[in-house]
N, C-alpha and C positions, 0 to 999 in steps of 0.2 A: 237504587230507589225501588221500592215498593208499590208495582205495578198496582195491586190492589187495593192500595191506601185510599182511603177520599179525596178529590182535589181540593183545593185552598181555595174558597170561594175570592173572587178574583178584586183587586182593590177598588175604590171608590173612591174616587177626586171630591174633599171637602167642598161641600156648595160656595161657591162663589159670591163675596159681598156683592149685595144689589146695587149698581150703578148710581151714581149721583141721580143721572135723569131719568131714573125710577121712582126714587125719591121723590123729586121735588114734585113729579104727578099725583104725590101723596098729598101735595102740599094745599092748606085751607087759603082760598084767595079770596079778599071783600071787593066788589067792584060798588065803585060811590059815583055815579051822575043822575043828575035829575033829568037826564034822557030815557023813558024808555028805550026808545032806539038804539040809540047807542048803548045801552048796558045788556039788551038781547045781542046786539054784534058783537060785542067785548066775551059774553058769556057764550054765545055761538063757538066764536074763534077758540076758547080756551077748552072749548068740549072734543074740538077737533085736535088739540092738541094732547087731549088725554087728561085734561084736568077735569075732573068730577066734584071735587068738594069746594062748589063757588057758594059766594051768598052775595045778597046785592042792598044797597041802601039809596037812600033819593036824596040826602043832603049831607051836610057835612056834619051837621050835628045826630042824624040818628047814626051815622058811619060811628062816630067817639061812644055811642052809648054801648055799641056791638063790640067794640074794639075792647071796653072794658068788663062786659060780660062775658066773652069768650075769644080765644087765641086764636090768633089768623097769621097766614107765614107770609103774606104778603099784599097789599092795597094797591088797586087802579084808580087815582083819585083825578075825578074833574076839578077845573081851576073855578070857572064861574058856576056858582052854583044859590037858589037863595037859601035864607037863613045864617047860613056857614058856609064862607067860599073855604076852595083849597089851600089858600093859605093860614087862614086861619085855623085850616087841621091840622096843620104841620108843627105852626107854634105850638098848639094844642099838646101834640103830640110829642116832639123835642122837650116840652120842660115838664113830661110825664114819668119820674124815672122808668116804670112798669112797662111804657109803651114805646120808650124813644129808641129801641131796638126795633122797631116793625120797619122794614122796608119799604117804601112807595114808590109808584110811579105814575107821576101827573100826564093827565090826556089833556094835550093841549092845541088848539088850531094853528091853523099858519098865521095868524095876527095875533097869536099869545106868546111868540118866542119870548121877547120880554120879560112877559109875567114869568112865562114858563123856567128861566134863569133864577129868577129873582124866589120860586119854589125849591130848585134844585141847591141854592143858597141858605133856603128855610130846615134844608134835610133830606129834600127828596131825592132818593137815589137815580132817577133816570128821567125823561119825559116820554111821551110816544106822542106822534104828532095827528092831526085827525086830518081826513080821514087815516085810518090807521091801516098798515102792512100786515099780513096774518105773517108771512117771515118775520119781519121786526118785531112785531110781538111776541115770539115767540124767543127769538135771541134776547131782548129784555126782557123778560122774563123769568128765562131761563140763568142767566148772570144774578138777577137780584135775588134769584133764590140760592142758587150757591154762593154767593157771599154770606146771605144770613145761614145757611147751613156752615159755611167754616166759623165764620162769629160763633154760631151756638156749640160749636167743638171749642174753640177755643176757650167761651164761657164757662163752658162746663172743669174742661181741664183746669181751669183756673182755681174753680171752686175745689176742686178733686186737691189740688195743692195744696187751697187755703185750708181745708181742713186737716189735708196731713201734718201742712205745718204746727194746725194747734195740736195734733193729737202727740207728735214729736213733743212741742213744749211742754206739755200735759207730763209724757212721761220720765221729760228732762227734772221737772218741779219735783216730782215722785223722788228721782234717785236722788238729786239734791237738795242742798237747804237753798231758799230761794232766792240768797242774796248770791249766792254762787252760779246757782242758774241762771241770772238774770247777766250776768258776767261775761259767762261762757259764752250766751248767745252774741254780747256784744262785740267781743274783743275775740272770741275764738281761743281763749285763755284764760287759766284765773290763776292770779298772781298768791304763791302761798302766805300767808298770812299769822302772824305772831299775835295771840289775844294774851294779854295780863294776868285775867281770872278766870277761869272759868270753871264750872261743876260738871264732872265727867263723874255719870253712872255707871255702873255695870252690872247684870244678871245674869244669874245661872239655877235651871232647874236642877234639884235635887235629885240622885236617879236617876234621869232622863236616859244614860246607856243602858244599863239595865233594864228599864221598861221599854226602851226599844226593842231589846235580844225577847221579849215575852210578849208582844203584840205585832199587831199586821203593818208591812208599812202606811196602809191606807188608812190607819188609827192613827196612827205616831203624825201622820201628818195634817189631818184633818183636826187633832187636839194642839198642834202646834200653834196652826193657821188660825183657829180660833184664839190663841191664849195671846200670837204675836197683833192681828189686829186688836183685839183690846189693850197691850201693852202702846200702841200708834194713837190708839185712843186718848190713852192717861199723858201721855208724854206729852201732844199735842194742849191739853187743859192746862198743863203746868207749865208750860211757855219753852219747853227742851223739844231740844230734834233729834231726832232717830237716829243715829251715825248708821249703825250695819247692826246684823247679826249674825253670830259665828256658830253655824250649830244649832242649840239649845240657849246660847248667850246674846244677850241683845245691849246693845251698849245707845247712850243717848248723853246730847251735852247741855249747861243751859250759860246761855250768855256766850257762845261761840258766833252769831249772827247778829246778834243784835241785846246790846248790854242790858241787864239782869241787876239788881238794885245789891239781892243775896244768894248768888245761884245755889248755893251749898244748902237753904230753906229751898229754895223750887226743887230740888236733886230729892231732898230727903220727904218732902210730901209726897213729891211721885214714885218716890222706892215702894213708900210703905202702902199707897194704894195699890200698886203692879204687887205685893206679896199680897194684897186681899184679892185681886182679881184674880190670883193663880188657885187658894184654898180655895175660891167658892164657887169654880166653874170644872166640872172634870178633866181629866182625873185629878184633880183635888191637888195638884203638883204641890210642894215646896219649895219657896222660892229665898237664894242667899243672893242680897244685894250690898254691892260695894261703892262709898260715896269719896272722894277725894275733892280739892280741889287748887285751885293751882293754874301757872301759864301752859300754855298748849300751842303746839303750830297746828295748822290746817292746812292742806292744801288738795287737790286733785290729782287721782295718778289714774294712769293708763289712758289710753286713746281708742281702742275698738270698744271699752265698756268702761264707763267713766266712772269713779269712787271716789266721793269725797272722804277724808279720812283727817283721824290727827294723832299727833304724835308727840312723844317728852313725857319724861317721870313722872308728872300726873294723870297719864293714861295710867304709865306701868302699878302706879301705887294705887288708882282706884283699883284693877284688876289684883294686887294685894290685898285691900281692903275684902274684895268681895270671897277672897277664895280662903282667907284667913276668919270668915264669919261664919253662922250657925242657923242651921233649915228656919227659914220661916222667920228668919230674922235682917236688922238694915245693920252695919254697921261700916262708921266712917272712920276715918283720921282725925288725930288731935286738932288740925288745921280746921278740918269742915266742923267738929264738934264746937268751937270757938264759933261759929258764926249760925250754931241754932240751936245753943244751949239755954237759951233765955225763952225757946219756946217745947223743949223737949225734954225730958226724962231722960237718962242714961247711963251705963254704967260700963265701966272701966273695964276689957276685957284681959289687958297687961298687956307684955310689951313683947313684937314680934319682931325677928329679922326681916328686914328689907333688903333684896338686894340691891347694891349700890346709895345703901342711906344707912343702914346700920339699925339698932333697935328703934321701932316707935310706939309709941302707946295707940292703942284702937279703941273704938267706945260704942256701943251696941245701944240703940235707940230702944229704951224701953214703952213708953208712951207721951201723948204730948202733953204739956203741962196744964 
């Protein structure tokens, strides 16, 4: 070791959480009798015990006015009092939701045990009896203020929960379609699922590798992010949901969630707006979309990071469709063409190999009619 090295300035014990009964000396207390006297002894006693942030009222109704103008961690309330006895601050106060967490403690004589029960039945957390004990006062006191100090941790934690929970649900909705989300959360399962018809999109940017290898990735991503929220956009208008995207390819179904009259018209409206929003926001992409349609299963895979997905030959032939079509153009299958040729223009592209189907005719949306 290196006699003449600097020494290590020597460790330091993290400060120490400040004690409960630090705290609670922090704590704002209302004392409410219509005694002078006794509200200088109550506020005497609690100066001695290191309480400083007192305030005081003379009945029960100006004590409710204070109680809801500003926060107090704790109330000494007398029983007889005019205007507003002490019980009637306590019903007062129980059917307040805003108030009916403050803690009290009724000052009550030796000929008010009675009442005195009959308050601690209304809500009030303890009694003190008069004349009063500066010990006792001080052990009740002390108790009712840490119980509302663990209530208000526990309040708090609860809140801290309730909002994690929505912010999880929030971004349970996100990854899934919401009839699936809403599934998940119930059953801790979602059962896969076989739908009849449905219209499966598919897209892919034109170039997109290539304009990769020739810009920053801090471009390629920022024009991605842009062009894919606009695509979340259109999709959403036209009644389809998002399945994933792979890459530069973004895939969406319609009538997978929730039945669709012609999903093959919802598919092909939102093809062709998703190719106007790729030309006319930079870089100017072009965009080949492919439209099929057809049965589909669905279901959810994986457990650390959840994906809803679907699968069956009318996935594989929309992604035929889209890869067998031409920049800046939609086109579908003979199948999807039948069910939106009465609103579109089109023309016959001929006939491609499918794998696992054999030749079929494809047909290129020219405009609507």
């Amino acid at each position: 070791m290196d006699p003449t090295a600097p020494e290590s300035p020597p460790l330091r014990d993290a400060p120490a959480p400040e004690p409960a009964a630090n705290l609670n000396l922090q704590a704002a207390v209302l004392v409410v009798d219509d005694s002078r006297t006794m509200r200088l002894a109550l506020i005497r006693a609690l100066n001695n015990l290191g309480f400083k942030n007192i305030t005081e009222a003379v009945n029960g109704r100006q004590a409710l006015e204070m109680v809801r103008r500003q926060s107090f961690d704790l109330m000494l309330l007398d029983i007889e009092m005019p205007e507003m006895n002490g019980i009637q601050v306590l019903f007062e106060l129980r059917n307040d939701p805003q108030l009916n967490g403050l803690p009290v403690i009724v000052i009550s004589g030796a000929e008010q045990v009675d009442t005195a029960v009959k308050c601690i039945e209304a809500g009030a957390e303890d009694y003190l009896p008069k004349p009063f004990n500066p010990t006792l006062l001080q052990a009740r006191v002390t108790t009712c203020l840490e119980k509302k100090r663990l209530r208000d941790i526990d309040r708090l934690r609860l809140v801290e929960l309730q909002v994690e929970k929505q912010r999880s649900d929030n971004l349970l909705h996100i990854i899934l379609p919401e009839d699936v989300a809403n599934e998940l959360k119930a059953t801790n399962a979602v059962r896969p699922r076989l739908i009849g018809e449905v219209g499966v999109l598919f897209s892919d940017i034109v170039g997109f590798t290539s304009f990769c290898h020739s810009h920053s990735p801090e471009e390629v991503l920022g024009y991605l992010q842009s062009l894919v929220e606009a695509f979340e956009k259109i999709v959403a208008r036209h009644g389809l949901e998002k399945i994933k995207t792979i890459g530069d390819a973004f895939m969406a179904t319609a009538g997978m969630s929730n039945p669709i009259e012609n999903p093959a018209m919802n598919c092909v409206a939102c093809g062709l707006d998703m190719i106007s929003a790729a030309a006319s926001q930079p870089p100017y992409w072009k965009l080949r979309v492919g439209v099929h349609v057809g049965p589909v299963v669905g279901g959810v895979v994986g457990k650390r990071k959840y994906q809803f997905d679907v699968w069956g030959d009318t996935v594989n032939t929309a992604v035929r469709m889209e890869q067998s079509g031409l920049p800046g153009g939609l086109t579908l299958s003979a199948q999807a063409w039948e069910r939106v040729k009465q609103s579109y223009h089109g023309v016959s592209l001929g006939t491609i190999e499918v794998k696992g189907k054999g030749g079929m005719e494809i047909f290129r949306i020219e405009r609507t009619s």
